[in-house]
C-alpha positions, 0 to 999 in steps of 0.5 A, a space after each residue: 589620676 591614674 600613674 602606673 609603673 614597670 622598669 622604666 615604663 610609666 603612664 600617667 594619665 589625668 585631668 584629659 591628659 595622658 602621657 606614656 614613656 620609657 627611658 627613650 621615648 615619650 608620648 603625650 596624649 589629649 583625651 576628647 571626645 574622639 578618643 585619644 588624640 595625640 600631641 608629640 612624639 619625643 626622643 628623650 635622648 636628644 630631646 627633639 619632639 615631633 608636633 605642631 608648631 601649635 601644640 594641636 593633637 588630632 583625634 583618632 576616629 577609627 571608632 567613636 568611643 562611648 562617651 563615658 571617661 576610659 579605664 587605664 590598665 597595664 601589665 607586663 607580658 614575658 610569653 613566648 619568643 618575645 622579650 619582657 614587655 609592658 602592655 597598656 590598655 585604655 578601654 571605653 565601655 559601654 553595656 556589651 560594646 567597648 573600644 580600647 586603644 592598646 599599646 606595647 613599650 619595651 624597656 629602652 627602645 625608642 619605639 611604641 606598638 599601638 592597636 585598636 580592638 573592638 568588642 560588638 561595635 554598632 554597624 555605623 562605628 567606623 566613619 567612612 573616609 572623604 569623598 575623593 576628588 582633585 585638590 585645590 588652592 583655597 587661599 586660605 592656608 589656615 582654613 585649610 590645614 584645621 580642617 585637614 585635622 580631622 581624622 577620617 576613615 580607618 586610623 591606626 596612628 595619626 601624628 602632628 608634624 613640626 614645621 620646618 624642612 622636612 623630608 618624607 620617604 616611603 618603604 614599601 616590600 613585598 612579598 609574593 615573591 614568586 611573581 616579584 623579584 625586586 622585594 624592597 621599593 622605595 620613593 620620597 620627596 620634601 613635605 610641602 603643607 599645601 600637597 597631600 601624599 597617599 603612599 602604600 608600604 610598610 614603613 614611612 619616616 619623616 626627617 627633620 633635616 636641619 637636626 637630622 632626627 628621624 620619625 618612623 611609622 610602620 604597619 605591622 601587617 600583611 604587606 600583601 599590596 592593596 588597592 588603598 594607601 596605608 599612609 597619608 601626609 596631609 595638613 601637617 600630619 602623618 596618619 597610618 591607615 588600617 586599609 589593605 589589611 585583609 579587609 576591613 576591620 572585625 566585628 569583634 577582635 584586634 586588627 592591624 599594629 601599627 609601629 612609631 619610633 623615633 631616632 636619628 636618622 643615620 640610626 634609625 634602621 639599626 635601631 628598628 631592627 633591635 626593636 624588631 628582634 625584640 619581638 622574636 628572640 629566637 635562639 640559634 640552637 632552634 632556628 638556624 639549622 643548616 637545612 636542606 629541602 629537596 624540592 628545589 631539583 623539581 622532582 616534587 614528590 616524585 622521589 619522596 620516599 623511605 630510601 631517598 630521604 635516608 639517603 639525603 640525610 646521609 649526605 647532609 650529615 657528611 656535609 656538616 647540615 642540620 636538618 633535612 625538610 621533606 616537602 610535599 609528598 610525604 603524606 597520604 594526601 595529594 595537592 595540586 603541586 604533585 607530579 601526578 597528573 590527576 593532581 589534587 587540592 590547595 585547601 578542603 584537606 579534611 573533605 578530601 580526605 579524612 586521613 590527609 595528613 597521615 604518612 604516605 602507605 606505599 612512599 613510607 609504610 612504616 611510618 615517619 618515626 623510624 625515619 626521625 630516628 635515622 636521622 638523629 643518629 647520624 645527628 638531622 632533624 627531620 622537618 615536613 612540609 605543612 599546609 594549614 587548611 584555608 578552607 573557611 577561614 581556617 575553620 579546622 585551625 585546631 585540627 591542623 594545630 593538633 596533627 603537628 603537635 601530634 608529629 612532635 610528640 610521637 616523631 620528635 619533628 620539630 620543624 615545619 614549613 608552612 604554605 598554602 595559606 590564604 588570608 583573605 579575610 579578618 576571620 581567616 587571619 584571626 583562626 590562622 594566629 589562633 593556630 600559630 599560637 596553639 602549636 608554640 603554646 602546646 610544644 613550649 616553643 620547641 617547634 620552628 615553623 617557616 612561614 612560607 611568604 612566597 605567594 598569596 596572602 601570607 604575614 609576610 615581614 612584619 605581621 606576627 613576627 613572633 612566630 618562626 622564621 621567613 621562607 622567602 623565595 622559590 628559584 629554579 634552574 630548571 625554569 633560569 629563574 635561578 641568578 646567585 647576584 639576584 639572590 644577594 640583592 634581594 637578602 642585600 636590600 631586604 636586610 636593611 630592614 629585618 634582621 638577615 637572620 629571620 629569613 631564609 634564602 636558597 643555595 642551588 646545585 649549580 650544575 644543573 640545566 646549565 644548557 638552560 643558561 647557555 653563555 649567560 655570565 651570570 650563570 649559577 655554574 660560573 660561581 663555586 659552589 662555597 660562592 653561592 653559600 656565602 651570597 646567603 650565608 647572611 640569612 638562613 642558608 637552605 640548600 634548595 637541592 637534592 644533596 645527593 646530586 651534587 658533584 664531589 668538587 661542590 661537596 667538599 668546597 660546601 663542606 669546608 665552608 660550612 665546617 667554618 660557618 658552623 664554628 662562628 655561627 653562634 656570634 654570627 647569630 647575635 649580630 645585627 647585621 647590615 649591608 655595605 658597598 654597592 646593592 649587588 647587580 652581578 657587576 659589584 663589589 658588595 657585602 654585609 657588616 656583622 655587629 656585636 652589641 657592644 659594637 667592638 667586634 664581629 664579622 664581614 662578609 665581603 664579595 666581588 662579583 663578576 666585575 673587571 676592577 680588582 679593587 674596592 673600598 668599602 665605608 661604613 666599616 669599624 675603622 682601625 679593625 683588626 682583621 682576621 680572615 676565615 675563609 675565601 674562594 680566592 687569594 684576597 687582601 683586606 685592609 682598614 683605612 682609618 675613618 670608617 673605609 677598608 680597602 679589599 684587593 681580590 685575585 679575580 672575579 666572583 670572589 667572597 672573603 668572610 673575615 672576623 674583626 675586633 676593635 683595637 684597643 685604644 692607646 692611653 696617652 702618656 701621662 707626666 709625673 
């Protein structure tokens, strides 16, 4: 009998049996032959428990284990930007191959992380899926679901299901947002036994709902969109599949977490996203800077320079910013996004030029040093443009780890936005984590890196989640593919599911190519300049513009936003933060609500974009609040309606209000004496 223990992490396994828990989730486990085969999932708060009306457990078979019994182990882990956690390890060995089933509990959250690894397996380990072909009534509905329990072809997680009436939905998003702007899809229907459903996404729940608990399943793992389903529901079960996740699994090496969980389903996601931000305990002080990035003016590195840099970081520090992040063009190096037009490479950096990463002679001839200088006097960071050569599967990953350690230590530059990558193989995946983690290692955590999820096969949103911030769109007036309301909805729908602060989202300086928008309503240069602030002042705001552009009305009405902003913003951080009213379309009222943990207090941010009601009420929202307001564009008035509502009157369109709110105190009640 194995019983291991940490906080309120236990694993007892014996006998074929295995059960692993914290305070609010409990797994049970059957050892056979397969492997490990589980039998429910169990919300211990409630006590509802996902599994067959039989009790039947289903095998894994993503690789036949040896048939020797496993070795257990488990210890606590506390590196990085994560929270303390607990890791078990359940291995089979056999001479130089093994297979472990590898799992992560947090102290207190509903929610299990689970993954295979393999050491050397033999060519054959990995059964391969069914033969396809179109499904047929046999009759025989018992037949039918035992044989759909068995488990083939690459599983991460298969779980029993209960009978009943049941509802499944599939959430799936994307990133390559250069070619997508609709970044959240979503589609479901009721569970029938006799239907199997094959879905591609990032999460799948299953709602029983006649109690209204809810079971969530997610794949921690590039979200690129792939060619095979990631979920399959088929005779009672659920199973998470490994496909579409850079290929096939390793030889040798970890592949793809996958996420269960379970809650109620009206608490699911808030629940989702506090285990998310367990994962990537980020401090505000190191990552959300108020940064400006020129590129977004599409002058690409045409301007880059000495002069122009020392400029922007005169403007950003009068206008209350943070950092300024210079994009292509400060090295020596050419890329094909260059405004040369010889152009030059996406990756084989090195084989180019030996000297790729070192700064530009003629654009910086005295270096970078003297610039982070001036910037940390006028109180910037200064942050660069990085792309990590893809060439070979990231081959010179510690070349590429060593070139930004070494900006660190010489420069003091701290931040770095990161393209260009391209994981297209396990390997490549493999020696691109293995760099992420020798720059936080080698810096203690002081580097901020922006993954750059805009194009080609990134991370994405739930991969790795430990490692910095997301840079999420490209939008360009010059182009019209700027839009505030299409900006909104796509932070709106996406932070249902990952904490808003993670993520940056892009302001534009409005009046620019406004012939480009002609009489367009929804024209960036109809908004005010703090409007467009406060579309994303939910995430990460990153001023996509060259500050000295901007025209002095817009100045002030952003440096006034972002003085207020500035003042809250370390509470503002710590919230969860979820959207409220209608998913912005350019004619709505809209918003988001920011939560304290203790639930009492916090923040909302509401809008009225160019619609002609001049009121709107709002659910979801603390009721009895008291309310005081922050900032708006507009004469406004707010008011809590009891029950949940609050009511918002607004002056005119295109309008947003940022209010701080508290609980009012509970009245005690008379007492007799």
């Amino acid at each position: 009998m194995t019983r291991l223990a940490w906080r309120d992490c236990l694993l007892a396994a014996g006998n074929g049996e295995a059960v692993l828990q914290n305070a609010a989730l409990r797994t049970r486990w059957q050892l056979e032959a397969d492997g490990l085969a589980l039998r429910c999932v169990e919300n211990r708060a409630t006590g509802f428990c996902w599994q067959a009306p039989g009790g039947a457990a289903v095998p894994l078979a993503c690789m036949q284990p040896p048939g020797a019994p496993p070795q257990w182990e488990a210890r606590p882990l506390a590196e990085g930007l994560r929270a303390a956690r607990w890791l078990v390890r359940c291995t089979w060995r056999q001479g130089a191959r093994s297979v472990s089933r590898c799992f992560v509990l947090y102290p207190e959250s509903p929610f299990l992380t689970m993954w295979a690894e393999w050491e050397n397996p033999p060519q054959n380990a990995f059964l391969p899926a069914p033969a396809g072909g179109a499904a047929a009534a046999t009759g025989v509905e018992r037949q039918a679901s035992a044989a759909a329990r068995r488990a083939y072809g690459d599983i991460m997680a298969a779980v029993p299901l209960p009978g009943g009436h049941l509802q499944w939905r599939c959430t799936r998003l994307l990133d390559q947002t250069d070619i997508h702007d609709t970044l959240v899809w979503e589609h479901g229907a009721p569970v029938y036994p006799a239907e199997q459903v094959e879905a591609s996404g990032s999460f799948f729940t299953v709602e029983d709902r006649l109690s209204g608990e809810a079971l969530l399943a997610a794949r921690h793992a590039p979200v690129t969109p792939a060619p095979d389903a990631q979920f399959r529901l088929a005779g009672g079960c659920l199973y998470v599949l490994q496909n579409g996740c850079a290929g096939a699994p390793p030889h040798s090496g970890a592949g793809c977490a996958c996420v269960l969980g379970v809650a109620p389903a009206e608490g699911l996601w808030p629940q989702y996203r506090a285990f998310y931000r367990l994962g990537w305990r980020a401090p505000w002080q190191r990552h959300a800077l108020l940064t400006s990035n020129t590129w977004g003016d599409r002058s690409r590195d045409a301007r880059v320079c000495e002069a122009f840099i020392l400029r922007e970081i005169a403007r950003a520090a009068f206008l209350g910013l943070d950092a300024v992040q210079i994009d292509d063009g400060w090295q020596k190096g050419v890329t094909v996004n260059s405004a040369r037009p010889d152009g030059g490479v996406w990756e084989g950096y090195y084989a180019a030029d030996a000297d790729f990463w070192t700064p530009h002679p003629q654009r910086f001839p005295r270096g970078l040093k003297p610039v982070a200088e001036y910037a940390a006097a006028h109180g910037i960071a200064l942050g660069l443009w990085f792309s990590p050569d893809s060439s070979e599967n990231f081959a010179h990953w510690q070349r590429d780890a060593d070139t930004l350690l070494q900006l660190w230590r010489t420069c003091g530059i701290a931040m770095f936005k990161l393209d260009g990558v391209k994981l297209r193989t396990p390997q490549a995946r493999a020696q691109y984590l293995a760099f992420l983690r020798a720059v936080c290692v080698g810096s203690e955590n002081r580097i901020l890196l922006q993954q750059d999820i805009t194009a080609e096969e990134r991370l994405g949103y739930l991969c790795a989640r430990e490692y910095g911030t997301l840079f999420v769109e490209n939008r360009y007036t010059d182009f019209g593919s700027y839009y505030p309301h299409r900006t909104l909805r796509n932070l709106w729908l996406l932070s249902r599911y990952i904490p808003a602060q993670r993520m940056l989202f892009e302001l534009l300086n409005p009046r620019r190519n406004a012939a480009r928008y002609q009489n367009d309503p929804f024209a960036p240069l109809r908004f005010s300049a703090d409007y467009l602030f406060a579309c994303v002042l939910a995430a990460q705001p990153l001023f996509w513009m060259e500050l000295s552009g901007l025209a002095n009305v817009d100045t002030k009405r952003l440096r006034r936003i972002v003085r207020i902003y500035r003042q809250h913003r370390d509470a503002l951080w710590l919230c969860d933060v979820q959207p409220i009213g209608q998913e912005p379309d350019g004619r709505s009222f809209t918003g988001f609500l920011f939560t304290n943990h203790r639930r009492r207090a916090g923040y909302l941010l509401l809008l009225r974009e160019d619609t002609p009601e001049n009121a709107f009420t709002f659910s979801g929202v603390p009721g009895n609040a008291r309310l005081q307001l922050l900032c708006a564009n507009r004469p406004v008035r707010a008011r809590c309606t009891g029950s949940g509502t609050l009511r918002l009157q607004t002056a005119g369109p295109r309008a947003y209000a940022l209010y701080q709110w508290q609980s009012a105190p509970r009245r005690s009640l008379p007492t007799n004496r």
